[in-house]
C-alpha positions, 0 to 999 in steps of 0.5 A, a space after each residue: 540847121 539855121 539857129 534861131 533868132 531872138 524875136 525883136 518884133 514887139 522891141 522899139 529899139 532906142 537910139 542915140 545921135 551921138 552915139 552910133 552903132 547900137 540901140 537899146 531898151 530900158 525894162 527897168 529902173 529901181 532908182 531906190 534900189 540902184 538897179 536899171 535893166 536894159 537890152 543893147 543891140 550892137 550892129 553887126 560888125 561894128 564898134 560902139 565908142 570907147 567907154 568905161 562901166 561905172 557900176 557893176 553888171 551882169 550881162 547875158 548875150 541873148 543873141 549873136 556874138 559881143 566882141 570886144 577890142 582894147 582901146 587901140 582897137 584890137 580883138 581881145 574878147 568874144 562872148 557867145 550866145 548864152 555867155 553870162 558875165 558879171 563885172 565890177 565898175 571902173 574896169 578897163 576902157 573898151 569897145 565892144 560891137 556885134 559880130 557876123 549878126 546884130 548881138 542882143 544883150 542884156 546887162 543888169 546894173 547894180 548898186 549905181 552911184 550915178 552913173 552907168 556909162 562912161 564914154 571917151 574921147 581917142 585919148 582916154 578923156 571923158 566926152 559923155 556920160 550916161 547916168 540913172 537919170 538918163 535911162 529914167 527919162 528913157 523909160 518914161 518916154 517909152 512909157 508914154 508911148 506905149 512902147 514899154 506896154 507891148 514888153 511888159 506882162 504882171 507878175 504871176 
């Protein structure tokens, strides 16, 4: 029997140029509370850029499997569907993808100084950083496209 798939069908998938392999959507950002909630979707079978976590996190992987490789490349972890995490900021550099299928994760990141994301250049050196600002700016954009309206619902 097939599993069933998460259904991404009213998700606008967000995209950076220079950085491939994986999409997002931002649900939340609580600038006075250091908070921002965001979906990744990992493509199958590949990596996304060595980073670093700059703030701590929960993850819940909603859909598929998130592989992670050490920075030389090699597997070191898989987190199944339905694998929760919680992790702590400046951990080790990674890079981490989807499996045999997309991976859909959801990762809450708490108590944010600045930035979330790190990224990093083949020796270790920082080349990019995503901050709060940056996921703002994303959310407002999605926002004003009525993107966000078809995700979001009152609360009871």
């Amino acid at each position: 029997m097939p599993r069933p798939m998460f259904d991404e069908s009213n998700i606008t998938w967000r995209t950076l140029d220079w950085l491939p392999h994986i999409a997002f959507f931002v649900y939340k950002v609580d600038e006075e509370n250091r908070i921002v909630d965001v979906v990744f979707k990992f493509a199958a079978n590949q990596k996304v850029m060595l980073h670093r976590h700059k703030s701590p996190y929960v993850t819940l992987v909603m859909q598929g499997e998130l592989r992670f490789y050490r920075p030389d490349g090699t597997h070191k972890e898989t987190r199944l569907t339905g694998s929760y995490v919680s992790g702590s900021a400046n951990g080790e550099p990674h890079l981490e993808g989807g499996g045999d299928e997309d991976a859909i994760v959801f990762f809450s990141n708490r108590n944010i100084e600045d930035a979330l994301y790190e990224f990093l250049d083949e020796a270790g050196n920082p080349v990019q950083v995503l901050r709060i600002t940056d996921f703002k700016a994303q959310l407002d954009d999605q926002i004003a496209t009525g993107t966000y309206d078809k995700v979001t619902a009152k609360a009871a």
